[in-house]
C-alpha positions as CSV (number, residue, x, y, z in Angstrom):
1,X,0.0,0.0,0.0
2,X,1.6,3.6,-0.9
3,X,1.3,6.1,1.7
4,X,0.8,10.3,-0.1
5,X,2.0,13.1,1.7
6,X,0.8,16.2,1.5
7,X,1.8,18.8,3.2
8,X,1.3,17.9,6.7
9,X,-1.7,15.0,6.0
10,X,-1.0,11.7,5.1
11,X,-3.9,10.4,2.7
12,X,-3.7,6.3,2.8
13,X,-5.7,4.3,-0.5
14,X,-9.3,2.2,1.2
15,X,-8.8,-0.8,0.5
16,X,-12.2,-2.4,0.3
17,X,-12.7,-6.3,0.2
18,X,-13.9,-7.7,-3.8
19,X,-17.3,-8.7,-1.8
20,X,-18.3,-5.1,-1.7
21,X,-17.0,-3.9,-4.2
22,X,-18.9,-6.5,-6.5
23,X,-22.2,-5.5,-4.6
24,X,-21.8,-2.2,-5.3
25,X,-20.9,-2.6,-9.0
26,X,-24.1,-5.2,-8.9
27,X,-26.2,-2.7,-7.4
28,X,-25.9,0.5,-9.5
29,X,-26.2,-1.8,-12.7
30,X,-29.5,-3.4,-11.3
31,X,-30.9,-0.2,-10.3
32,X,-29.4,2.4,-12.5
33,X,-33.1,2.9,-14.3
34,X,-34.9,3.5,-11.0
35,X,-33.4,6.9,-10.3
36,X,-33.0,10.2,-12.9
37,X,-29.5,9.6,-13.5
38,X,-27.4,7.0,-13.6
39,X,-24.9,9.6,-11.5
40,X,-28.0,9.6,-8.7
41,X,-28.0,6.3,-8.4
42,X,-24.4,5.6,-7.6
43,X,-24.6,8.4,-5.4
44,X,-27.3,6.7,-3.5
45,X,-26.0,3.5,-3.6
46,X,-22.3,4.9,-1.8
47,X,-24.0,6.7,0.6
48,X,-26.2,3.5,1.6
49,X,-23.3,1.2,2.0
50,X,-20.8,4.3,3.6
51,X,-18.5,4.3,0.6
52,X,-17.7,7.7,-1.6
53,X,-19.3,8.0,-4.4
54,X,-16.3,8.5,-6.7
55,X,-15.0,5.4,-5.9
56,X,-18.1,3.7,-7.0
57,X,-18.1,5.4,-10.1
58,X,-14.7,4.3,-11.4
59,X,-15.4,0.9,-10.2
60,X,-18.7,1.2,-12.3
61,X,-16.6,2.4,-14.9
62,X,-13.6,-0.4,-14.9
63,X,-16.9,-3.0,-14.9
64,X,-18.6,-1.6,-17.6
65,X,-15.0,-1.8,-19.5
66,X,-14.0,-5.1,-18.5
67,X,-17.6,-6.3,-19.9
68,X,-19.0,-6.8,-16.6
69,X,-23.1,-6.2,-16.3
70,X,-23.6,-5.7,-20.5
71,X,-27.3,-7.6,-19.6
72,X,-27.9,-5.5,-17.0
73,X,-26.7,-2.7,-18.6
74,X,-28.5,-3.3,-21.9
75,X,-32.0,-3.5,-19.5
76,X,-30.9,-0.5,-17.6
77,X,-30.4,1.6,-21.0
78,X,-34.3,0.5,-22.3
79,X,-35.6,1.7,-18.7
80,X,-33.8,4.8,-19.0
81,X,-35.1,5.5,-22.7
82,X,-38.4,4.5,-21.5
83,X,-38.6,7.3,-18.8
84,X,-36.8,9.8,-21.0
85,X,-39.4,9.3,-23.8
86,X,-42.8,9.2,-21.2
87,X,-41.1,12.2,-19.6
88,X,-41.3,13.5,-23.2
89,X,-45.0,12.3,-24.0
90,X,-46.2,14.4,-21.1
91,X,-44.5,17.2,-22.2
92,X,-46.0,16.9,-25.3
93,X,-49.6,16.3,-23.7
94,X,-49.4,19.6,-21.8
95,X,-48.3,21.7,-24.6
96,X,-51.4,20.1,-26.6
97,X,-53.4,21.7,-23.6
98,X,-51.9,24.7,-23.8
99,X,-52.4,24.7,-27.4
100,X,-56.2,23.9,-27.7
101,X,-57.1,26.7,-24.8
102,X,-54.7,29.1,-27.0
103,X,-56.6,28.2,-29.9
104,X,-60.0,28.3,-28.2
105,X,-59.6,31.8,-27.0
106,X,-58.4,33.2,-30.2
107,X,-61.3,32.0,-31.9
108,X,-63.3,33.9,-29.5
109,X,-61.8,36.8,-30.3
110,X,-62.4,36.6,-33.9
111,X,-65.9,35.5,-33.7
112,X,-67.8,38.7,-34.2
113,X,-70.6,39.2,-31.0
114,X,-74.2,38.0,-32.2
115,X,-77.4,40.0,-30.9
């Protein structure tokens, strides 16, 4: 293990056993489509099991590379598509609101007033 010195303070490497790191990796690939980002997910995920979230990342990162999780990752890519494009289909549905009151008020307007 290398020890880093910096100025005064000594930062030492965590060495964390292959177990967790393996449930961590396992995790944020499982669960990756249940949050907003796949960034806010491994956040969650560190902070549930007391690790920093940067060190999840890049062992996300090395897994993903290495090959590790392509199923899960393939599922996790449909969910997040999924979301993005219902996120987009309500969108759409409340600018078709906005665009039949729009069009509803205009024709008032134009429609001279009958006696």
């Amino acid at each position: 293990m290398r020890t880093f010195f910096l100025g005064k303070v000594i930062l030492m490497p965590n060495v964390y056993p292959a177990e967790v790191r393996e449930k961590a990796v396992r995790l944020v690939l499982e669960h990756r489509g249940d949050y907003a980002s796949e960034y806010e997910a491994i956040r969650t995920i560190a902070e549930r099991m007391s690790l920093k979230t940067e060190t999840v990342r890049v062992w996300v990162r090395k897994a993903e590379a290495a090959g590790d999780g392509t199923h899960a990752a393939s599922a996790s890519e449909a969910e997040i598509e999924l979301r993005a494009l219902r996120r987009k289909n309500a969108e759409l549905e409340k600018t078709i609101e906005i665009l039949k009151a729009a069009t509803s008020f205009f024709a008032r307007e134009c429609d001279p007033p009958r006696k």
